[in-house]
C-alpha positions as CSV (number, residue, x, y, z in Angstrom):
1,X,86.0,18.3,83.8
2,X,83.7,16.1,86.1
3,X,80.0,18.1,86.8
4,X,77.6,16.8,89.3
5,X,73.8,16.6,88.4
6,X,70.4,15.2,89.3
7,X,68.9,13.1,86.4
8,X,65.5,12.7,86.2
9,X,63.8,10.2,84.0
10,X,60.2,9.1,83.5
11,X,58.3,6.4,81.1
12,X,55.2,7.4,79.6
13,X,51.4,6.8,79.0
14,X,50.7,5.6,82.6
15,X,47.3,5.7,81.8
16,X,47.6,3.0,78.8
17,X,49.9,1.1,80.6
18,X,47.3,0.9,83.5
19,X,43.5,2.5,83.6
20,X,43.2,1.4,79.9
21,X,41.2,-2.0,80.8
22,X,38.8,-4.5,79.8
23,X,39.4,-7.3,82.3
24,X,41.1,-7.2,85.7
25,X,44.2,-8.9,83.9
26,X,44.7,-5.7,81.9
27,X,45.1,-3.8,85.3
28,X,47.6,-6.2,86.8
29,X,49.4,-6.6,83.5
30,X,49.8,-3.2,82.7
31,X,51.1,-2.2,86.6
32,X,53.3,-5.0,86.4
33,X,54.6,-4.2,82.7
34,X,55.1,-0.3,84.1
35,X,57.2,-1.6,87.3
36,X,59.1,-3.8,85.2
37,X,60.3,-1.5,82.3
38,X,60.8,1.1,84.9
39,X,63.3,-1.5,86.9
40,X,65.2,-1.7,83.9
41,X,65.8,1.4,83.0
42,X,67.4,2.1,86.8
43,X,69.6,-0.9,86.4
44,X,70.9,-0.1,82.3
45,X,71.6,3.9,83.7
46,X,73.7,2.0,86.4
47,X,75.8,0.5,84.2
48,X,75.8,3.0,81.8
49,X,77.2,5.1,84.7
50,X,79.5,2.3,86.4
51,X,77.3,2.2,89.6
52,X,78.6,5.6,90.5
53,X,75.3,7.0,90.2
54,X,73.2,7.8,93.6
55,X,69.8,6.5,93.2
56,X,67.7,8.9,95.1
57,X,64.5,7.6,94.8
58,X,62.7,5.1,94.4
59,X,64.8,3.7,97.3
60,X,63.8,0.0,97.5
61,X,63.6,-0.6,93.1
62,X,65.4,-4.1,93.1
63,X,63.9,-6.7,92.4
64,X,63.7,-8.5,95.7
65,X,62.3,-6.2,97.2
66,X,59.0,-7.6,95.3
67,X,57.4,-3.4,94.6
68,X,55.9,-2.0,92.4
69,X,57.6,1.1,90.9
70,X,56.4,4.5,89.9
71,X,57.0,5.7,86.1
72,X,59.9,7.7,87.5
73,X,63.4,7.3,89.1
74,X,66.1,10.2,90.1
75,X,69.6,10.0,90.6
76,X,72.3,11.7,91.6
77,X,76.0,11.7,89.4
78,X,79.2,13.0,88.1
79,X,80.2,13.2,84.8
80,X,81.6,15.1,82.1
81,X,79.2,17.3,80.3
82,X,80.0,15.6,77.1
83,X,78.6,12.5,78.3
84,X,75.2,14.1,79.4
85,X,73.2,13.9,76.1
86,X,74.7,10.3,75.4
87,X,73.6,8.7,78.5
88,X,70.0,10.3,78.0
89,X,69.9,9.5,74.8
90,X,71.3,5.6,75.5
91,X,69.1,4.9,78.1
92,X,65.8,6.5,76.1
93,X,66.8,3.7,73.5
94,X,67.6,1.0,75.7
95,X,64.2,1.3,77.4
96,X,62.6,1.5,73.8
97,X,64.2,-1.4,72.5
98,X,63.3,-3.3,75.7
99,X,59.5,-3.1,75.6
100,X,59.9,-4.1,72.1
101,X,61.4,-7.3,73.0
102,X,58.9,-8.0,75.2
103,X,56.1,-7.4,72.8
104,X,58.0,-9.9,70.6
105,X,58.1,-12.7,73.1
106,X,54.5,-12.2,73.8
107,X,53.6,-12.6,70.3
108,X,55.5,-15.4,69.5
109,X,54.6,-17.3,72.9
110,X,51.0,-16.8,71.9
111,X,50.5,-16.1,68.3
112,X,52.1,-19.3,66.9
113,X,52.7,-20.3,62.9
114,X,52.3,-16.7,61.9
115,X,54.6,-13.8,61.2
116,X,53.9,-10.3,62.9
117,X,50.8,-8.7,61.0
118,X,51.3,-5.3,59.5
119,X,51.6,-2.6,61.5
120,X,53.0,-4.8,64.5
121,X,55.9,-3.3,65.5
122,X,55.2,0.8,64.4
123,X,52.4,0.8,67.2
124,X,54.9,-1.0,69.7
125,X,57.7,2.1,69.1
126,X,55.3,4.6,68.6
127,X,53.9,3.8,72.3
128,X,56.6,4.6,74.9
129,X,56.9,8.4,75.5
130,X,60.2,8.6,77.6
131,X,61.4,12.7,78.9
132,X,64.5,12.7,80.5
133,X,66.4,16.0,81.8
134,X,69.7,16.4,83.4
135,X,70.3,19.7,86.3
136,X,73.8,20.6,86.7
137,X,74.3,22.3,90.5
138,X,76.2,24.9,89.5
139,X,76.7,26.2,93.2
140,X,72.9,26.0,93.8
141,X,71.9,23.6,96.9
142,X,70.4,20.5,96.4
143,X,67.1,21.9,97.0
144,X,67.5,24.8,94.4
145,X,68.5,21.8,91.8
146,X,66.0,19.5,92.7
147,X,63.0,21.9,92.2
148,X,64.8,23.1,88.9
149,X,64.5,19.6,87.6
150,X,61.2,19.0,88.5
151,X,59.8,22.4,86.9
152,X,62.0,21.6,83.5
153,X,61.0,18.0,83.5
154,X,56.8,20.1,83.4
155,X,58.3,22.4,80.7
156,X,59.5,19.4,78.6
157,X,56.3,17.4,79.2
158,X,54.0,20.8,78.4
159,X,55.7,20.2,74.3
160,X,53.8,17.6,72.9
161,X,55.7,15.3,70.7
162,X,54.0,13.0,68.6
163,X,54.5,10.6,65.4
164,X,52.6,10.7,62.5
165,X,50.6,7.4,62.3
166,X,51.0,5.5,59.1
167,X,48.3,4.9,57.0
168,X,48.0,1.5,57.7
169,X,46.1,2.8,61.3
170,X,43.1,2.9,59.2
171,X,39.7,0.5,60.7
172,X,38.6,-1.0,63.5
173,X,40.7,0.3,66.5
174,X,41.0,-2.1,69.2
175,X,39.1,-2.4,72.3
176,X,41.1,-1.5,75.2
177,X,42.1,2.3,73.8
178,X,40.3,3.0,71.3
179,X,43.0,4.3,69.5
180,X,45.2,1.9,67.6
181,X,44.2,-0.9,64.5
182,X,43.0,-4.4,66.0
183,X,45.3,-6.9,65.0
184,X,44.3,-9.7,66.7
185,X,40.9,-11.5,67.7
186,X,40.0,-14.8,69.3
187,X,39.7,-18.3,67.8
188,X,36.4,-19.1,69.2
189,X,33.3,-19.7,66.0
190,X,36.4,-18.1,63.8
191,X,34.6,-14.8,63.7
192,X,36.7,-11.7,62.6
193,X,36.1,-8.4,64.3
194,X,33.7,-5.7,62.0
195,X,36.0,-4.0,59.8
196,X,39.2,-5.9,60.5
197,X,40.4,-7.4,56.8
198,X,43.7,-8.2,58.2
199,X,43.5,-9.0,61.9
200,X,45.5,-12.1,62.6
201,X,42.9,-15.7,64.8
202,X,45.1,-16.1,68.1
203,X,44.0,-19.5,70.3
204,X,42.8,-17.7,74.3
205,X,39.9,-18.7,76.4
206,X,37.2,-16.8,76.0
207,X,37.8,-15.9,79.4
208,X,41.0,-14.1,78.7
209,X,40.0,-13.0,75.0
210,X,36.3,-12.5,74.7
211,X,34.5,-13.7,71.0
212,X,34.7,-10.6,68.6
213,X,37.1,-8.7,71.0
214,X,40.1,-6.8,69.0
215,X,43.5,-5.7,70.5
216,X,46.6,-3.7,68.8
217,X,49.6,-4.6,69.4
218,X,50.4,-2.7,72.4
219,X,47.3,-4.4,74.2
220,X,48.0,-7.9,73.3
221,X,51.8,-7.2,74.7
222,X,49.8,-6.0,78.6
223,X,46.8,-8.4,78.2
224,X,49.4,-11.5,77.8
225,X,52.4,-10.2,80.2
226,X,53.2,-12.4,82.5
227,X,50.4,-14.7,82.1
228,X,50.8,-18.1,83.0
229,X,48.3,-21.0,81.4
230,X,45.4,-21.3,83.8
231,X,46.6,-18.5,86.2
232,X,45.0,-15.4,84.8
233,X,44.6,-12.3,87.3
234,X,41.2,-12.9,89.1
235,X,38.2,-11.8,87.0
236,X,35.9,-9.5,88.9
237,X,33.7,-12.0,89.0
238,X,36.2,-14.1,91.0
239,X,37.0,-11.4,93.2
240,X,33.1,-10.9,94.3
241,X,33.4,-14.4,95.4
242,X,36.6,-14.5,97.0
243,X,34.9,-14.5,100.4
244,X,33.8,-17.9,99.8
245,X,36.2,-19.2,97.0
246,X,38.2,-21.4,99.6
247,X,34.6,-23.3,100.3
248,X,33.2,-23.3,97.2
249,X,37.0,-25.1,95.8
250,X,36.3,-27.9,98.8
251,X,33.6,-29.1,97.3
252,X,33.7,-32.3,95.2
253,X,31.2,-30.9,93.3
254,X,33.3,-28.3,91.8
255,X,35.6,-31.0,90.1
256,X,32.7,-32.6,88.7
257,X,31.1,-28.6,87.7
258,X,34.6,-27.8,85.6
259,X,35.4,-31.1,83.9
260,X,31.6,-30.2,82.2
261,X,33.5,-27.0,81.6
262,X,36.7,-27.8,80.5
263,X,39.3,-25.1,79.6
264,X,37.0,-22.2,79.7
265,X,35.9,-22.3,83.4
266,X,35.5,-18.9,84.8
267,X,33.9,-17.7,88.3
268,X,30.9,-15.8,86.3
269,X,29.6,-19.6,85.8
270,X,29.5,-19.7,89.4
271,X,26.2,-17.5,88.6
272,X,23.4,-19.3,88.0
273,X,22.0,-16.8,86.0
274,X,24.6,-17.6,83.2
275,X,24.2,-21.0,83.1
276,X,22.4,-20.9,79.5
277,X,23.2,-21.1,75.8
278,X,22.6,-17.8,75.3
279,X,25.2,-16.9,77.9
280,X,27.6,-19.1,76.8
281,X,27.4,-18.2,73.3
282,X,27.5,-15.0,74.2
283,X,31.7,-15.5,75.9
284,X,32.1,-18.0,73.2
285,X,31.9,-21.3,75.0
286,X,30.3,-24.3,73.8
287,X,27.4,-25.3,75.8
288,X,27.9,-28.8,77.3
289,X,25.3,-31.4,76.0
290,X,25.2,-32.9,79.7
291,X,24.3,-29.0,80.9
292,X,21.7,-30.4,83.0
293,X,24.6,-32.5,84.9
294,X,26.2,-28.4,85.1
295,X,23.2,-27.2,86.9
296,X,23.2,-30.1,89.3
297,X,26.8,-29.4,90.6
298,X,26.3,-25.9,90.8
299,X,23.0,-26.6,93.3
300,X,25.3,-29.1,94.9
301,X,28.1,-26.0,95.9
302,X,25.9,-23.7,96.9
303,X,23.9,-26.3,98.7
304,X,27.1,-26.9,100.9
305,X,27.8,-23.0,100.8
306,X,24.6,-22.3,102.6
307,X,24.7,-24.9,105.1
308,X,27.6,-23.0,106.3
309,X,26.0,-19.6,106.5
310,X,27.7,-18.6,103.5
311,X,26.0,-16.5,100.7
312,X,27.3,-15.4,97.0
313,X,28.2,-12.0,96.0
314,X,28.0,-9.8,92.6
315,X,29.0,-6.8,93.7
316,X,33.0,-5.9,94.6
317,X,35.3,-3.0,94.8
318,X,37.8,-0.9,93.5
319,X,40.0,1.5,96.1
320,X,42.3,3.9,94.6
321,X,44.3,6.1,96.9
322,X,47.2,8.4,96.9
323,X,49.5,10.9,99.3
324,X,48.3,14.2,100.0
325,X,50.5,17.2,98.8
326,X,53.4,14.6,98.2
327,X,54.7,17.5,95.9
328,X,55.5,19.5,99.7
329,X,56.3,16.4,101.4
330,X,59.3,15.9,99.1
331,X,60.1,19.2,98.6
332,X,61.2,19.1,102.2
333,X,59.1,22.0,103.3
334,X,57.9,20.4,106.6
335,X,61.9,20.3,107.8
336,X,61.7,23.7,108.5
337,X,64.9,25.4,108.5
338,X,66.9,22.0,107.9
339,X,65.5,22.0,104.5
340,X,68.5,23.7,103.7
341,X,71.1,21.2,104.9
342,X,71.8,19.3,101.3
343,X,73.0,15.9,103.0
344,X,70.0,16.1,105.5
345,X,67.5,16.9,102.6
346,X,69.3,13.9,100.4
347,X,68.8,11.9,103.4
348,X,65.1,12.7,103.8
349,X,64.3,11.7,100.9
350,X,65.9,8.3,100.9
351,X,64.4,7.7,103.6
352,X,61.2,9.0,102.5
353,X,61.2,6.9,99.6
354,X,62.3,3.6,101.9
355,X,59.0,4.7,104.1
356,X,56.6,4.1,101.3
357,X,58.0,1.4,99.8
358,X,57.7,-0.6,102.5
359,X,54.4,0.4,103.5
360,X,53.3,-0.8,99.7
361,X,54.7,-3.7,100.3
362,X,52.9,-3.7,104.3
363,X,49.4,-2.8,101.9
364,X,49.9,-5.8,99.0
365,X,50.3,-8.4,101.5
366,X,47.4,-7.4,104.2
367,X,45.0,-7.4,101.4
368,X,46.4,-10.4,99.4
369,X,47.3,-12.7,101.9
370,X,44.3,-12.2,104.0
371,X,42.1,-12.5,101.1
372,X,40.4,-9.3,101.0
373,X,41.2,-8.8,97.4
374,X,43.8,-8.1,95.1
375,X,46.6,-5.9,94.8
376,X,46.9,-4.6,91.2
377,X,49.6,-1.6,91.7
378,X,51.1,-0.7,95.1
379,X,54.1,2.0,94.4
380,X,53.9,3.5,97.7
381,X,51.9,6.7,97.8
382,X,50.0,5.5,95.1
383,X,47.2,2.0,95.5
384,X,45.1,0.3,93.4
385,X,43.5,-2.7,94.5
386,X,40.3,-4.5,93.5
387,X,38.4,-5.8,97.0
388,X,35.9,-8.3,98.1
389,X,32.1,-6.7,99.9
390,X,32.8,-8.7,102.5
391,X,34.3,-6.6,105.4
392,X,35.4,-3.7,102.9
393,X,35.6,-0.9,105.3
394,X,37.2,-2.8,107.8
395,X,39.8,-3.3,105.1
396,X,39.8,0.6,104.0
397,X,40.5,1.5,107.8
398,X,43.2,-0.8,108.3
399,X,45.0,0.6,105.1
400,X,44.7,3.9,106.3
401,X,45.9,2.9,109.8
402,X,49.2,1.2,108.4
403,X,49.8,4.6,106.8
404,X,49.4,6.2,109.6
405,X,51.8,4.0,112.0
406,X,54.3,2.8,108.8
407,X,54.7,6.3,107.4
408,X,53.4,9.4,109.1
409,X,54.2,8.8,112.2
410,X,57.7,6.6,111.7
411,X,58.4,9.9,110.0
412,X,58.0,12.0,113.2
413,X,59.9,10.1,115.2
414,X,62.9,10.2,113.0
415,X,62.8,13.6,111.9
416,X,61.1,15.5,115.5
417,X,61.1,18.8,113.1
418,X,58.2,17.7,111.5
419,X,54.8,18.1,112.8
420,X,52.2,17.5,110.4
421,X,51.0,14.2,109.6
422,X,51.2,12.8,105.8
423,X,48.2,11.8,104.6
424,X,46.3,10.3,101.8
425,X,43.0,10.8,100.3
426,X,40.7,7.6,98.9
427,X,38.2,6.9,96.5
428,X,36.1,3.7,96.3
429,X,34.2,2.7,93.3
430,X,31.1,-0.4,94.4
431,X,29.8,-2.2,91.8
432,X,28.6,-5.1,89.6
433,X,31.1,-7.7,88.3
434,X,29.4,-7.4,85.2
435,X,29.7,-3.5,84.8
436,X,32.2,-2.4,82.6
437,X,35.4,-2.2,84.5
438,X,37.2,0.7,82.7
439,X,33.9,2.6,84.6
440,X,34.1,0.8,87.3
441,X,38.1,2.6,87.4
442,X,37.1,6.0,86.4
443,X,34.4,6.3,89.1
444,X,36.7,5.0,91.6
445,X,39.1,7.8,90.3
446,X,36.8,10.4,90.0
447,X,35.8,9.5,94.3
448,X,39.7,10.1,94.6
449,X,39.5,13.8,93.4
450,X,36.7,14.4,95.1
451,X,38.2,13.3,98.2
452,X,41.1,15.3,97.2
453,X,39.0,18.7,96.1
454,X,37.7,19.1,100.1
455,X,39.9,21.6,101.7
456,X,42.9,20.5,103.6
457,X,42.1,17.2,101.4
458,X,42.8,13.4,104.2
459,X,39.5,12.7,102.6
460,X,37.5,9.5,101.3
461,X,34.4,9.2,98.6
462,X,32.7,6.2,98.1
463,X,30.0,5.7,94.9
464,X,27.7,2.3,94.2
465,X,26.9,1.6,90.9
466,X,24.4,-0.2,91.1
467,X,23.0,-3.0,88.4
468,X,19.5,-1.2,88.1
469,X,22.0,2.2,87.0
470,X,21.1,3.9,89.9
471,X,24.4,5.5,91.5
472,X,25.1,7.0,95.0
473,X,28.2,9.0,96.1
474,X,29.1,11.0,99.3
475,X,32.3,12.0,100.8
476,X,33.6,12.8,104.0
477,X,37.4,13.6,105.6
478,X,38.2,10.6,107.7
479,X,38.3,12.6,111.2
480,X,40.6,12.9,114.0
481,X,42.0,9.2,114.7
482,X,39.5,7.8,111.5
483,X,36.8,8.5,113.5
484,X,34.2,9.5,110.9
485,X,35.4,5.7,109.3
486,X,34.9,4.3,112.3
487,X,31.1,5.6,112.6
488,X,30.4,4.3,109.1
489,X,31.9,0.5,110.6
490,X,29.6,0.6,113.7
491,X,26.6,1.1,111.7
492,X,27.8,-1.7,109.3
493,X,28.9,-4.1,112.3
494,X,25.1,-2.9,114.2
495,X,23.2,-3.6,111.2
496,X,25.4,-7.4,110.6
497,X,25.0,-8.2,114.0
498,X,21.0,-8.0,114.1
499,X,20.7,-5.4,116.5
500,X,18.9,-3.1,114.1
501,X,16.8,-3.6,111.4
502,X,18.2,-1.3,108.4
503,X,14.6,0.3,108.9
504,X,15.7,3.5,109.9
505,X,17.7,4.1,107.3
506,X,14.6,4.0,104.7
507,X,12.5,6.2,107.4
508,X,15.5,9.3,107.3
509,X,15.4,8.9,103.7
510,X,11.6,9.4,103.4
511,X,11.4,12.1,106.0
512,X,14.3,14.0,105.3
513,X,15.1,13.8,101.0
514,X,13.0,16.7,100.4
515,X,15.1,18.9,102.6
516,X,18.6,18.1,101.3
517,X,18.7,21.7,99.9
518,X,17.5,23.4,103.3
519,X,18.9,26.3,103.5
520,X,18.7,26.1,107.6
521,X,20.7,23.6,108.2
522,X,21.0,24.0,112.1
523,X,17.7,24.5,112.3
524,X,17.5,21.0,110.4
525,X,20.2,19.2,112.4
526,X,18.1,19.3,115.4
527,X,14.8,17.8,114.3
528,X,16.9,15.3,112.5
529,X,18.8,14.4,115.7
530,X,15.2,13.9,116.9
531,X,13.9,11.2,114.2
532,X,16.7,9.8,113.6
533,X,16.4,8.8,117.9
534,X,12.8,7.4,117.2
535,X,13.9,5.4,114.5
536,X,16.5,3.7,115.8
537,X,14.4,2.8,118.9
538,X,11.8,1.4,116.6
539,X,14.3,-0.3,114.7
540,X,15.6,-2.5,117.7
541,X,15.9,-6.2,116.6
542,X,16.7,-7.6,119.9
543,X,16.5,-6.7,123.7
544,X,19.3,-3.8,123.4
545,X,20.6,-1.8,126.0
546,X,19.7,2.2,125.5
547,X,23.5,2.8,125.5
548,X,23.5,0.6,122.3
549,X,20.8,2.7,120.9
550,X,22.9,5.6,121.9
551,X,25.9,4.8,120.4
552,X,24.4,4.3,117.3
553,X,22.4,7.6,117.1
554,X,25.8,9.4,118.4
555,X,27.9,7.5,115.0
556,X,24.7,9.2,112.6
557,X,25.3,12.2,114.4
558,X,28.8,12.3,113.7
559,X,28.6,12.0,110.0
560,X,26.2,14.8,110.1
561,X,28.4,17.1,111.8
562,X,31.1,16.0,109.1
563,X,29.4,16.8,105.8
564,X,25.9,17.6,105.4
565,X,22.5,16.1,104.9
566,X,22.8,14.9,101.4
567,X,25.9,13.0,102.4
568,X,25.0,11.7,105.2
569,X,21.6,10.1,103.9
570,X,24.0,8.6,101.0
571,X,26.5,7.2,103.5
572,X,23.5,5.6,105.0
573,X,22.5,4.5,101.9
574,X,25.6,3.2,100.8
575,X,25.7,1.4,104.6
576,X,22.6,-0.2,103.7
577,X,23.4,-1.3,100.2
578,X,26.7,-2.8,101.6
579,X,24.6,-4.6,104.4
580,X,22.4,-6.2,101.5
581,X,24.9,-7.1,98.9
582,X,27.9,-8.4,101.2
């Protein structure tokens, strides 16, 4: 007897495979290691199933379609009970046995003339948590089915399975999770990590593998994926730069500046700051003898670099956003009655699926062909990307405007039931390249459920981390047409263009700090209306027209009316730091 199901199968820890970072590298690795195991496991269950499964989402998974996939897949088949369990169980093991191959060709493409240490390969199966649940129809709809599977997929996810660790996990766990034995450390002064009696000397720049720094298995397997000689993922220092990284590799003096260097150039030399022995011993690079021929290349780049107007940066971005109530969107809610209709539900969601993955790929190559940063994970709904200062909101609000035109509102002209728009909320976390970048990631996730807990959610929250350790957040719901965006840009492009001096920003703050907790805020709004008009006035760099002066006062004004005073005078603040920095 032939039974049709939907199959629902999912790869887990996202959260090692991804957040669970040192170095930028780690991020890309670990997206591109989760799209690629994912990929796999679609095509094995379609052979498995002799290509008579539906794939139902994610539409566009092959792999010339150049995406990056979520942990997840669902499909659509007929089969004979009996073969239920075997294909679950076939494809759980498949996918197990895959990521295990590709931690052994890591190790032996970069660990050479030594045998897997101890404990190798029970921390690479250990790793993968895969749950996998079939849901026969049996006469239900394809709506009734589909939120079956998706509530016994939570059920099976609420028992927590875990292996005993052997005791060989016992001593220094390694640095990107905390959690498993560090078996490997860096060549550099021969150094073994504390507490590490059997960790095996691998050969990395210090770059890609700082002095003293201790990874497991699993990490060496994401810090190494994919990595080509010389082509790491851009450090965060490299990505503060980027801006000017097309100048700055003109110049002759460059050349000269990295054959000093050798094999463990990196853009943090670009700082002069680090130009010492103390630094370079410190990343485990040996300081040049002629490192007074170093310092004269680097004045000769930036030399060049200002000529042209052109100033370094330290401070970049990370922007994290994801779909608003994507649980109703593919529930099918907003179809109204034709919710019902299985083949126009089945549909939806295809289509659904198609809609985001092209807008991810739309996202990945605005930002990384334009040079505004660097896509790390683009999955559709979902966006991680680490961006230059230079012109960040500009970036932010052309994201959210592809989103709006690729998805939402494609999606109402297909299907004129729908009337809502989709949305997304966004978090964006501003700080020093040398801050640590797994806090750099939480703060830029913790923005994104902030943005999320404001009601109706279509939100964004933006904190700077700054060096000194001072932080500022606010958030605020983008507005009708991004119009609260678009105020935050016109201050940014006012105080860029020199029409006013970023005066009036310190002159709110000092008038109006002490009042943040007022508890009349009307009252309050219109003496700050006031000021903030005679501040602006005063802070006139050239011969502006009043309807500049105007304009500006109106954009403050709006943020006001959008959150509160606190917010507002850290949106300002955030506006001026931004000014400064980029």
């Amino acid at each position: 007897m032939i039974t049709k199901y939907l199959f629902l199968f999912t790869i887990s820890p996202v959260q090692a495979f991804i957040s669970q970072a040192r170095k930028a590298q780690d991020l890309f690795a670990g997206s591109q290691l989760l799209t690629d195991i994912t990929r796999y496991a679609i095509v094995e269950f379609n052979k498995d199933t002799n290509d008579k499964a539906d794939i139902i989402f994610p539409a566009k998974w092959e792999k010339k379609y150049d995406a990056a996939l979520p942990n997840r897949f669902m499909a659509e088949i007929e089969c004979a009970p009996k073969d239920v369990f075997s294909i679950g169980n076939i494809l759980e093991k498949k996918v197990k046995d895959y990521f295990k191959q590709i931690a052994d060709k890591v190790f032996f493409r970069q660990v050479k003339g030594h045998a897997k240490p101890e404990g190798f390969d029970s921390q690479i199966e250990n790793h993968l948590n895969i749950h996998w649940v079939f849901e026969e129809y049996k006469e239900r709809s394809y709506l009734e089915t589909y939120n079956a599977i998706e509530s016994n997929l939570g059920s099976v996810k609420n028992v927590r399975e875990f292996n005993q660790l052997p005791d060989t996990e016992r001593g220094r766990k390694d640095n990107l999770s905390g959690e498993l034995n560090a078996l490997f450390f860096n060549s550099k002064f021969g150094r073994k990590p504390a507490f590490t009696e059997d960790a095996t000397l691998i050969s990395a720049p210090s770059s890609l593998l700082s002095p003293g720094e201790g990874l497991s298995a699993v990490s060496l397997t994401k810090r190494f994926y994919n990595y080509k000689k010389g082509e790491p993922f851009p450090s965060t220092a490299e990505i503060a730069q980027l801006d000017i990284k097309e100048d700055v590799e003109k110049s002759g003096s460059l050349k000269l500046f990295k054959e000093i260097i050798k094999n463990d150039f990196d853009y943090q030399l670009l700082y002069k700051d680090n130009l010492n022995a103390k630094y370079f011993e410190k990343q485990g690079i040996d300081f040049p003898a002629n490192n007074n021929s170093l310092l004269q290349f680097h004045n000769d780049i930036f030399k060049e670099l200002k000529e042209k107007g052109k100033k370094q940066k330290k401070y970049y971005a990370i922007l994290i956003f994801d779909g608003d109530n994507m649980g109703k969107w593919l529930s099918g809610k907003a179809l109204g009655e034709k919710q019902k209709d299985d083949a126009y539900l089945k549909k939806y969601h295809h289509r659904f699926s198609e809609l985001l993955a092209d807008f991810a790929k739309s996202a990945k190559e605005y930002v990384d062909e334009n040079n505004y940063g660097r896509t790390i994970f683009a999955g559709g709904d979902d966006f991680l990307a680490m961006l230059n200062l230079n012109n960040v909101f500009d970036v932010v609000a052309e994201l959210r405007n592809k989103f709006d035109q690729e998805v939402s509102l494609t999606l109402k002209n297909e299907y004129p039931e729908i009337k809502e728009d989709v949305n997304f909320s966004a978090g964006l976390s501003i700080a020093h390249y040398q801050h640590p970048l797994g806090d750099v990631l939480n703060t830029a996730r913790e923005m994104e459920k902030r943005a999320k807990n404001i009601p109706e959610k279509d939100a964004f929250a933006i904190a700077v981390l700054k060096h000194s350790g001072e932080q500022q957040k606010m958030v605020i719901k983008w507005g009708d047409k991004q119009s609260n965006l678009k105020s935050i840009l016109n201050i940014v492009n006012a105080l860029k263009q020199k029409d006013f001096s970023p005066a009036f920003i310190e002159n709110l703050n000092k008038v109006f700090q002490v009042f943040v907790n007022s508890e009349n805020p009307e009252e309050l709004f219109d003496i700050f209306k006031l000021e903030t008009g005679t501040f602006i006035k005063r802070a006139k760099m050239q011969k502006n027209s009043a309807l500049k002066v105007e304009e500006l006062k109106n954009d403050i004004e709006n943020i006001y009316n959008a959150v509160d005073l606190k917010n507002t005078l850290e949106a300002l603040n955030i506006i001026d730091f931004i000014y400064r920095k980029a």
